[in-house]
SERO-321226 format. One line per 8 residues: for each residue x, y, z of N, C-alpha, C, O. Coordinates in pm, whole numbers, plus 50000, padded with zeros to 5 digits. Layout:
BEGIN
X,Y,Z,X,Y,Z,X,Y,Z,X,Y,Z | ... $
This chain:
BEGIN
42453,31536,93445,42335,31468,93396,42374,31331,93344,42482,31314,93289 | 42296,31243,93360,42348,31108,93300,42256,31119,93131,42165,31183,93077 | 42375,30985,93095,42318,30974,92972,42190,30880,92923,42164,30850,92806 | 42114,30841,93048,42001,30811,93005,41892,30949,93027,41794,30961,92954 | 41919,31031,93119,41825,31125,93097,41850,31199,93019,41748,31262,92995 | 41933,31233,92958,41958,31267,92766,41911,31179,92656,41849,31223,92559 | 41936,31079,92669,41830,31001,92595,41671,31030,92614,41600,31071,92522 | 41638,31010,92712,41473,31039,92727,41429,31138,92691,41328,31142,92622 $
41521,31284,92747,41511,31405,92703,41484,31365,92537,41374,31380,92483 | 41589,31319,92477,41584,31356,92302,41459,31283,92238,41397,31319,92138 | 41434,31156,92329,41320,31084,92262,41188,31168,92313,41084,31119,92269 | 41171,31269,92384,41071,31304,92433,41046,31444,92281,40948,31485,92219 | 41180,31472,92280,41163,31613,92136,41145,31529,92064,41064,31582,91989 | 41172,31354,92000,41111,31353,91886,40960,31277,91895,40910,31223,91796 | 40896,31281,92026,40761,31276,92046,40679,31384,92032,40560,31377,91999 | 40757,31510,92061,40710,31666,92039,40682,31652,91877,40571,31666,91826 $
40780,31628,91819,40787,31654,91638,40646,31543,91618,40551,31558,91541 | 40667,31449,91698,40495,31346,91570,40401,31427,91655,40319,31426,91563 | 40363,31470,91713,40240,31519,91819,40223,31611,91662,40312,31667,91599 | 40077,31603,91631,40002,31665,91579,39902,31798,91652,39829,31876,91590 | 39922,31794,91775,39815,31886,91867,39873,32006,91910,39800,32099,91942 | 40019,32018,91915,40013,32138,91982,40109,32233,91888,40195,32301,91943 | 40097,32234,91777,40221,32282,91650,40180,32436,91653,40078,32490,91698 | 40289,32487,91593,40203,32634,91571,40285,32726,91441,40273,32842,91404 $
40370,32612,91396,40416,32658,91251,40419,32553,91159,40472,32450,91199 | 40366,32553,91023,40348,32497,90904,40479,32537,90842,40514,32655,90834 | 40580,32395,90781,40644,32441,90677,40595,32340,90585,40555,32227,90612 | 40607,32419,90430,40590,32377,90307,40690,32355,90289,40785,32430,90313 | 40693,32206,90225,40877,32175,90201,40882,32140,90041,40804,32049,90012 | 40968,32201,89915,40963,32108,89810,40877,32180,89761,40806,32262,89819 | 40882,32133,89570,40832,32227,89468,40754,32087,89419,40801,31977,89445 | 40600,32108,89327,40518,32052,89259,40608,31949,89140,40684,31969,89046 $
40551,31841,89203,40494,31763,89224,40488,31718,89383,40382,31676,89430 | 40605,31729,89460,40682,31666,89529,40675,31737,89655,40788,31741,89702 | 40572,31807,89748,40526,31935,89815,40473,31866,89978,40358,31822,89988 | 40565,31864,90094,40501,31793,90171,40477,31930,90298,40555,32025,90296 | 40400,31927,90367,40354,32036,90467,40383,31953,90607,40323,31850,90641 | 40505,32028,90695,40486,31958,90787,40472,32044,90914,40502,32161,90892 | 40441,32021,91023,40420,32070,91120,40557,32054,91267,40628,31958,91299 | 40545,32192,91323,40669,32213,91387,40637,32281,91505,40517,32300,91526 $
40727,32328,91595,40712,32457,91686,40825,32525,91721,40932,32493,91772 | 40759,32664,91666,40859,32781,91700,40957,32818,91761,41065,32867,91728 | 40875,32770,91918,40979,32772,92022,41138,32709,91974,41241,32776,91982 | 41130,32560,91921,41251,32444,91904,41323,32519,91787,41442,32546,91772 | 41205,32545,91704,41283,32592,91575,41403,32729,91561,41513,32742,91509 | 41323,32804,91627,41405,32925,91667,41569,32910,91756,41667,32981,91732 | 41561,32815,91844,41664,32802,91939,41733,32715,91868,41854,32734,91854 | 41669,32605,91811,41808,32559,91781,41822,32555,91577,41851,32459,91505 $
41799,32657,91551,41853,32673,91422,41843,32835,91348,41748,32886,91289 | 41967,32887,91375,41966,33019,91273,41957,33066,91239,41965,33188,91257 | 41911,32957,91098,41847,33013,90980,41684,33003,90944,41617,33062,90859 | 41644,32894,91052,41497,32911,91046,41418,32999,91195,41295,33013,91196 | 41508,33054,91318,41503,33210,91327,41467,33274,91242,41350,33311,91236 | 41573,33309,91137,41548,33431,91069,41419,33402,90956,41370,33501,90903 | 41384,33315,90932,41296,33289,90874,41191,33283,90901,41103,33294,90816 | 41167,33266,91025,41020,33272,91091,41000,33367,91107,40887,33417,91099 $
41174,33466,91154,41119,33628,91179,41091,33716,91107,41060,33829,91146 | 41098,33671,90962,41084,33740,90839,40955,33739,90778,40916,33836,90712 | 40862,33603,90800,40732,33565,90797,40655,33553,90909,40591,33453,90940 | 40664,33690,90990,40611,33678,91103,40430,33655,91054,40366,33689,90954 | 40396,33588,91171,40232,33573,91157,40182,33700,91180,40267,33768,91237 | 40092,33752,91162,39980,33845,91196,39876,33813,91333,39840,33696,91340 | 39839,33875,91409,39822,33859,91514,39662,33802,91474,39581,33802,91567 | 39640,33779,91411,39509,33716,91364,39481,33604,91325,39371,33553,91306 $
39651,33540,91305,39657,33418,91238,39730,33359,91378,39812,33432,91433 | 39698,33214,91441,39766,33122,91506,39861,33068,91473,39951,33028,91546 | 39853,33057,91342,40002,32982,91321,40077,33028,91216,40015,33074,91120 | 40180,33025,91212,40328,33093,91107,40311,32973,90968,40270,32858,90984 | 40345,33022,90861,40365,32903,90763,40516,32966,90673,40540,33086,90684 | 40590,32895,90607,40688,32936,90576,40694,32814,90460,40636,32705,90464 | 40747,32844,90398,40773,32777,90247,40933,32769,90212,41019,32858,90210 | 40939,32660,90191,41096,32622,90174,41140,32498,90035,41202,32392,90040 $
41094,32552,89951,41158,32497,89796,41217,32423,89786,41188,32307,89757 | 41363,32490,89818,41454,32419,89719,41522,32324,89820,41641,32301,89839 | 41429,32285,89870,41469,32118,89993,41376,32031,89982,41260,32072,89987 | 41407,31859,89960,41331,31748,89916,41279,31755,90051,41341,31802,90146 | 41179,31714,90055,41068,31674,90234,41185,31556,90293,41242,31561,90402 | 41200,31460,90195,41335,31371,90264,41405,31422,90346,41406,31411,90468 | 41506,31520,90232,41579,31542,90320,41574,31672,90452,41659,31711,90532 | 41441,31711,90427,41398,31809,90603,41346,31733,90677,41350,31762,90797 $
41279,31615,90637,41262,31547,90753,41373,31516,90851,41366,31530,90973 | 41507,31459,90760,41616,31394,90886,41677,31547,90933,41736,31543,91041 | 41670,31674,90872,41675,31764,90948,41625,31819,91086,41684,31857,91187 | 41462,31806,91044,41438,31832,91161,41413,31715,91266,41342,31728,91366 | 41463,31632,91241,41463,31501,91338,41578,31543,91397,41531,31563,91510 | 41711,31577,91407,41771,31642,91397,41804,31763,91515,41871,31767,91618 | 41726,31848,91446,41689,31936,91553,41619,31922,91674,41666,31969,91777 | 41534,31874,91674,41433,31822,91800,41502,31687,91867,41445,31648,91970 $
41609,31617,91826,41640,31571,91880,41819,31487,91890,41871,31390,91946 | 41849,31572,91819,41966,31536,91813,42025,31386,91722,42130,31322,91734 | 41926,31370,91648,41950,31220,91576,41959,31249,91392,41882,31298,91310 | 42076,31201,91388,42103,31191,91255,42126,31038,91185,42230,30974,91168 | 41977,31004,91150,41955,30892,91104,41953,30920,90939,41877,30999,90883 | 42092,30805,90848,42049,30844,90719,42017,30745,90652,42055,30730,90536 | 41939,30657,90716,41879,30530,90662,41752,30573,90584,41682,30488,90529 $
């Protein structure tokens, strides 16, 4: 594969992450005051991370509900954002 179609590939996952339309898990990131809700998908989340596998599989949705929500505290929204930028695309920006 060349390395521009890895590039496109990664810029295309972090076009997936801003797309507001086709999400199907809510995470709550961060404790009050400081509480940001962001939107994700399962599919990415599951494959490429572990620990939010086991986390989704632990808060499974109910077949009544469309989308999964999961709550995650003791992490600033800062710093899950460059996480899951990250994940979806392989970029670790710490600007």
């Amino acid at each position: 594969m060349s390395t521009q179609f890895l590039s496109k590939l990664s810029q295309n996952y972090i076009e997936i992450l801003a797309d507001d339309e086709y999400y199907d898990v809510t995470i709550e990131i961060g404790e009050d005051p400081n509480v940001k809700i962001l939107r994700a998908h399962m599919n990415i989340l599951c494959y490429r991370s572990p620990y939010l596998r086991r986390t989704l599989a632990s808060n499974k949705k109910n077949k009544a509900n469309i989308l999964s929500h999961i709550k995650l505290p003791n992490i600033s929204p800062e710093v899950f954002q460059i996480i899951l930028k990250y994940i979806y695309g392989g970029i670790l920006s710490l600007n």
